[in-house]
N, C-alpha and C positions, 0 to 999 in steps of 0.2 A: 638550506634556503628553500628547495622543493617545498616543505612541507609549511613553510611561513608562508607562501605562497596558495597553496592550498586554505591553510588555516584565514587568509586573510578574505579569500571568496568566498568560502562558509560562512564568516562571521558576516560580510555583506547579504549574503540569501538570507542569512537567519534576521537581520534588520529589513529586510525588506520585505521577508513573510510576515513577521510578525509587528510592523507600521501599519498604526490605524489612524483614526482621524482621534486628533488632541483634544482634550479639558482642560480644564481649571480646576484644580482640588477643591477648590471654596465656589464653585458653578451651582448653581439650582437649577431645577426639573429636571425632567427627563432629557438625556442628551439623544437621544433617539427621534427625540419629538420636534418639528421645526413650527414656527409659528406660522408660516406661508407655505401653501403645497407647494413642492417642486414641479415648477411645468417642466416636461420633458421635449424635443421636437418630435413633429412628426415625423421627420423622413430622416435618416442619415445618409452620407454616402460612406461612411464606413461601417463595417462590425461592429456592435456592440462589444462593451470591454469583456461581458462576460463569455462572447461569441471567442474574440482572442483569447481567454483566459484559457478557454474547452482548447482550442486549439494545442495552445502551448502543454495543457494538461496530457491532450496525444502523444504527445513528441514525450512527455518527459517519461509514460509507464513504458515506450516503446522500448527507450534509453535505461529504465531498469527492469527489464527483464532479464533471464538469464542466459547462458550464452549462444542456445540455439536461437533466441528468439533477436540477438542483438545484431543478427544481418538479415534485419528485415528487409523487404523491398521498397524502394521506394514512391515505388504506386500504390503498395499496398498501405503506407504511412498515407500518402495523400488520400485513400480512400476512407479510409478512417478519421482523418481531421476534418475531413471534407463533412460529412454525415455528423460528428460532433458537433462543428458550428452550425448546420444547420437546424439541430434539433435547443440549441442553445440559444439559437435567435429567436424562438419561436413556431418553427416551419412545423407543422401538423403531419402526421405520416400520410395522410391525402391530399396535404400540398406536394408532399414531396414527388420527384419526377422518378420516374421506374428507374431502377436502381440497374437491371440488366443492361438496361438500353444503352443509360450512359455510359457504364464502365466499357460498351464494347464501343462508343464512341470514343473514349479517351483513350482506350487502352495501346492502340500505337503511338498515340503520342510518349508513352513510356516509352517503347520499343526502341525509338530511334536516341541516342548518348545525347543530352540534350545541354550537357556542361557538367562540371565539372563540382563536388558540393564536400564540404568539409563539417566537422563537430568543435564545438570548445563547451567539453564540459567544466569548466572554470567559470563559465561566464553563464551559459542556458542549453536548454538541451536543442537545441532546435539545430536544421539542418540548412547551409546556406552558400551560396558562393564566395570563395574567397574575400571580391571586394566590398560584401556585404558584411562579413564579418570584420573587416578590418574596421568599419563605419561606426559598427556595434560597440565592437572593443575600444576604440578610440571615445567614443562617447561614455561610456562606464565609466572608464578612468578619468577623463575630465569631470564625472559627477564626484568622484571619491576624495578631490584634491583636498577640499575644503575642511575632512575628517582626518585623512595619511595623507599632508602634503609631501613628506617625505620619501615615504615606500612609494607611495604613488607616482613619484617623479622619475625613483630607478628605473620601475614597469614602464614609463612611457619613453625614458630614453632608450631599452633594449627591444620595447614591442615595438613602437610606430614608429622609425626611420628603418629603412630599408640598408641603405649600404653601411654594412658590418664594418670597413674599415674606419671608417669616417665616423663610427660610435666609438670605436676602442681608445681614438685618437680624442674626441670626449673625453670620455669617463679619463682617460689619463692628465687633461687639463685640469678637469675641477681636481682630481685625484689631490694634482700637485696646487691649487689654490690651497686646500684644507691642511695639507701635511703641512704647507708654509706656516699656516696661521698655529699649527699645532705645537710646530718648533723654534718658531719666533712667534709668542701670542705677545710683546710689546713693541714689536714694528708695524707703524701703522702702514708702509709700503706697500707690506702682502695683505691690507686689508682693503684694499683699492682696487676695483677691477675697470680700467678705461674699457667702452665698450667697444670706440673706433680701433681698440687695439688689430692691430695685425692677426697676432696670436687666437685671438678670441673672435674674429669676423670669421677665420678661418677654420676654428675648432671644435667651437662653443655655439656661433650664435645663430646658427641653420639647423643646431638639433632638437628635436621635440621633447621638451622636456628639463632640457638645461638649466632653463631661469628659474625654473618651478623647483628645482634641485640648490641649486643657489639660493631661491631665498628659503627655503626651509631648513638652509642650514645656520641664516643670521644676515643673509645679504638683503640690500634694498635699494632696488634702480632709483639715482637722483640726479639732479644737474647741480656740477660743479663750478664753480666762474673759474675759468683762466685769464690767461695775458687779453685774448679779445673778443671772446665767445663765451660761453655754458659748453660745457658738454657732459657727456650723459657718462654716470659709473654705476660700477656695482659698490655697493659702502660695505665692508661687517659691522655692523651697528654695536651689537654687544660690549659692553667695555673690557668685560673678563670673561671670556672665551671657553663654553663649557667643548674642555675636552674628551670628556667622554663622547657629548653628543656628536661632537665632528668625528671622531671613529669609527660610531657608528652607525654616519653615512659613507663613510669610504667602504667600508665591510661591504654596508649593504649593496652599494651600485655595485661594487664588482664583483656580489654574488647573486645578484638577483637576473632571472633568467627572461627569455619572452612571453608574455603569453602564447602557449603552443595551439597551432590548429589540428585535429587528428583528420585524415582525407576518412569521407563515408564509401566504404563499398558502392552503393546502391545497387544492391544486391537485384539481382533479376534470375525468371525461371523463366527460361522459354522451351517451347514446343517446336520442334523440328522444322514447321513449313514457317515462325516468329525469324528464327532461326539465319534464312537464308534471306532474309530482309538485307541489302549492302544495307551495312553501316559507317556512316557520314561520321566522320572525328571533328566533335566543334573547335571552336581555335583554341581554347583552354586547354585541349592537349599539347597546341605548340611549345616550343621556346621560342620560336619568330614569330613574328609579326605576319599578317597576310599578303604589306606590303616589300619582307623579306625573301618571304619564299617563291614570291614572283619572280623576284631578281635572281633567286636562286634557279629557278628552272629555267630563266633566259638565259643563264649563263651555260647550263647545261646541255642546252638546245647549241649553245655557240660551239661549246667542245665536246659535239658530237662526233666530230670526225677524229679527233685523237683519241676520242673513251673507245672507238674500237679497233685502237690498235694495242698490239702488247702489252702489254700491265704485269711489273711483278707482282707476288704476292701482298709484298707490302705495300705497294702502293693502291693494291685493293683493298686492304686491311683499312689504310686510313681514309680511303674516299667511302667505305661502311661507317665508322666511327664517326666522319663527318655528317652522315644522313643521320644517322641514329641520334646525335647531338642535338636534332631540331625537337625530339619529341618533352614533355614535361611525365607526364603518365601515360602507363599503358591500359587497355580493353582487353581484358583474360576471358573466352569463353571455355567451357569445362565440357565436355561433350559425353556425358554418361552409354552405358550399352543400351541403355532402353529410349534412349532418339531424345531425352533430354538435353539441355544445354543449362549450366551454371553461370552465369556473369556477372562481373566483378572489376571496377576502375582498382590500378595501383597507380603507386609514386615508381619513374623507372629504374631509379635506384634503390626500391627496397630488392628483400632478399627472396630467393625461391624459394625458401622455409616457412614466407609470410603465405605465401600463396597456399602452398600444400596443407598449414594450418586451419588458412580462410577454407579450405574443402573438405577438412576433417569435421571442422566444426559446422558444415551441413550435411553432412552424409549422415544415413541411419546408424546407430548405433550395432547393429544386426554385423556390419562389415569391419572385418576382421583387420584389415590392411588393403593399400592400393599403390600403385605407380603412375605414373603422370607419361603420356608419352607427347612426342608433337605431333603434330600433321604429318612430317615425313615416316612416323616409325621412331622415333630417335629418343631411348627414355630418358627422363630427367632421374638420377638416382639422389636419395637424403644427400648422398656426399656432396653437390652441387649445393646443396640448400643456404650455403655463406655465401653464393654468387649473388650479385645482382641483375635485375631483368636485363637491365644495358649489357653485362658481361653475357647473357646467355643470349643475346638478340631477340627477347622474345618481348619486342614493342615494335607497333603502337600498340596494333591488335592483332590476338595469334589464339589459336584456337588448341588446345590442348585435348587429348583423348585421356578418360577416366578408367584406368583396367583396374576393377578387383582383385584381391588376394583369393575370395570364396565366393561361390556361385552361391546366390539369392534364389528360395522359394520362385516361381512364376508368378509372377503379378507384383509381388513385393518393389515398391520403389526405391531407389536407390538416394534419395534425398529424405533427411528428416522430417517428420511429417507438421511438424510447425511451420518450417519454411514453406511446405508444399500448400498448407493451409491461408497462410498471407500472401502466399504469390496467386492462389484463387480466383 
C-alpha cells in the first residue's frame, strides 16, 4: 500500500507538471498568438507566479541534494529563496540591498527556535509548520476527489481526523455496510443507510472523509418519505452489486496509511558567543497549552512545602516523568572541540541512534569515530542508541559535547564543509 501511495503522488506531480493550457485539434492559428494584448496591472501585492515558482524551485534542489547537503540550515534555505525571488521578480543587482547588511540584520532572527517546521515529500518540497501543512494536504485531496474518489476518500479518512480511535471505529462501520451488501447483495435492508441513525451519527458522520467513501463505493444521500416526515439515507443505487469493486475498497481503507509529515532539522552552525544566547522554547515544543502550564506551576508554587520534604525514589522518578511529559520535541546542541555548536529540533520519542546519525552525517569525513557525552561528563554509548530522548532525559534542550576518536590537523574543522558553507 506504501508504494500505491507513492505511486499515486507521482502520477499527480507528473499531471501537474506536465498541464498546460488546452486546444482544440481542429483550432486555427497560432495558439500562442492572442487577438487583444494581455494588459497586465501595474502593481501587485503578491509575487509574481514565476517569483513563487524560483522560490518553490529553491526548496526543491535543496530537498535533492545528497546527504550532506540535505541538513541544510534553515537561514541558509531562506537566504537563497530570498535572493531567487528577488532576482525572478525583476530586482536588478543595483536595486538589490547589500546583501552583508541584511543577512547580519536577520541573522538572529535565526538564532533564536522560532517554531517548529516539518517536510511532506508526497505532497512539495517546501518547509512549513504543522498546521500549515495539514491546510495544504487537506486541500490536495479535496482537489483529487473528482479523479480518485475512492483512494482519495481512504487518504482523507486516515490523514485528516485526528483521533485514531474514533477512525478505527469508522473504517470498521463502513467495513461492515460493504461486507453486508457483499453477502447479502439481494437484501435491500443492508442497502439503506438512515443517516439519523444512532450508529452512524456516532461512527460515520463526524469523520472526514466517510460520505466521500460511501458514495464511491455506489451510495447516494436522498430523502425518503416515511410515516410523517422525509428523511435523509444513504441508498446503494447499483441494482447488481460489483463485488469486486466493494473489496476493493474495504482492502484499501484498511490498508491505506496517513499522509506522513517527516519533522525538519533546521539545522544550525553557531559560534561560541551565537551560542550562549538563552534560548526561548516556542509553545510548539509543548504538549500543554500555555494556559496549562500556568496551572501547572500554581499548583507547584501551592505544594511547595510538601516537594521539600522526603520523597522516595519513586515518587521522584514519577514527578520527572510527569515534567518531561509536557514537552512534544527536543533542541540538541552538539558542542565540537573547536567552540562550535551543531543544532538540531527532534521528536522526544525518537531514538539516540537518530541523533548520532544526524552528526555523522555533518561531521567531516576526515574523523574516524566519536562519542557523545552530556554536560555532566556522562557518555552516551551505541548500546543506548534504541532509547528514546524521553528515556535518556535528554529534553527539551541539552547540550551534548562531541569527543573525537582522532585528532584533526590544526585548523581543520570538524563539520563538513558543505554544511559549514550554507551555514555562512
Amino acid at each position: 500500500m506504501t508504494d500505491k501511495i507513492k505511486n499515486f503522488f507521482e502520477k499527480r506531480r507528473r499531471e501537474a507538471k506536465f498541464k498546460g493550457q488546452g486546444h482544440r485539434l481542429n483550432e486555427t492559428g497560432d495558439p500562442s498568438k492572442s487577438k487583444e494584448p494581455i494588459k497586465l496591472p501595474q502593481e501587485r501585492a503578491e509575487p509574481c507566479h514565476e517569483a513563487k515558482q524560483a522560490g518553490l524551485a529553491a526548496l526543491a534542489r535543496l530537498a535533492n541534494k545528497n546527504v550532506h547537503t540535505s541538513v541544510t540550515s534553515f537561514a541558509a534555505q531562506h537566504k537563497i529563496i530570498k535572493k531567487e525571488t528577488l532576482l525572478s521578480s525583476g530586482v536588478s543587482s543595483s536595486e538589490d540591498i547589500d546583501e552583508t547588511t541584511t543577512d547580519q540584520a536577520n541573522y538572529k532572527e535565526f538564532l533564536a527556535v522560532q517554531g517548529v517546521y516539518f517536510k511532506c515529500p508526497l505532497i512539495g518540497p517546501e518547509i512549513l509548520p504543522k498546521e500549515e501543512w495539514k491546510n495544504k494536504i487537506k486541500d490536495f485531496l479535496y482537489e483529487q476527489l473528482e479523479t480518485e474518489k475512492g483512494f482519495t476518500s481512504c487518504l482523507m479518512i486516515h490523514t485528516l481526523n485526528k483521533n485514531r480511535e474514533k477512525v478505527e471505529q469508522c473504517i470498521d462501520t463502513l467495513c461492515t455496510y460493504l461486507q453486508n451488501i457483499i453477502s447479502y447483495p439481494d437484501e435491500d435492508k443492508y442497502k439503506k443507510i438512515r443517516v439519523k441513525n444512532k450508529v452512524f451519527q456516532e461512527r460515520v458522520s463526524k469523520i472526514i472523509g466517510a460520505s466521500e467513501f460511501l458514495e464511491s463505493a455506489g451510495f447516494v444521500k436522498e430523502l425518503i418519505a416515511l410515516q410523517s416526515e422525509e428523511e435523509e439515507f444513504y441508498v446503494f443505487k447499483p441494482t447488481s452489486p460489483d463485488i469486486p469493486h466493494l473489496e476493493l475498497m474495504i482492502d484499501t481503507i484498511l490498508n491505506t496509511e496517513a499522509i506522513p509529515l517527516e519533522l525538519h532539522r533546521n539545522v544550525q552552525v553557531l559560534k561560541p558567543s551565537e551560542a550562549k544566547i538563552m534560548v526561548q522554547l516556542p509553545d510548539d515544543f509543548y504538549a500543554l497549552t500555555a494556559e496549562e502550564i500556568k496551572r501547572e506551576h500554581k499548583k507547584r508554587a501551592e505544594n511547595l512545602e510538601s516537594s521539600m520534604q522526603l520523597r522516595t525514589k519513586a515518587m521522584r522518578e514519577k514527578e520527572e516523568q510527569r515534567e518531561i511529559r509536557k514537552y512534544r520535541y527536543s533542541l540538541i546542541r552538539v558542542r565540537f572541540p573547536d567552540g562550535c555548536f551543531l543544532q538540531g529540533t527532534f521528536g522526544v520519542f525518537e531514538k539516540l541512534g537518530v541523533v548520532r546519525n544526524f552528526v555523522r552525517e555533518c561531521i567531516s569525513d576526515s574523523i574516524e569515530g566519536f562519542n557523545l557525552t552530556t554536560a555532566l561528563g556522562v557518555q552516551l554509548p551505541e548500546t543506548e542508541d534504541e532509547k528514546t530522548l524521553v528515556e535518556l532525559k535528554l529534553v527539551p534542550a541539552v547540550i551534548l559535547t562531541f569527543v573525537p576518536a582522532n585528532a584533526l590537523p590544526n585548523g581543520q574543522p570538524f563539520l563538513n564543509h558543505d554544511l559549514l558553507q550554507q551555514a555562512a
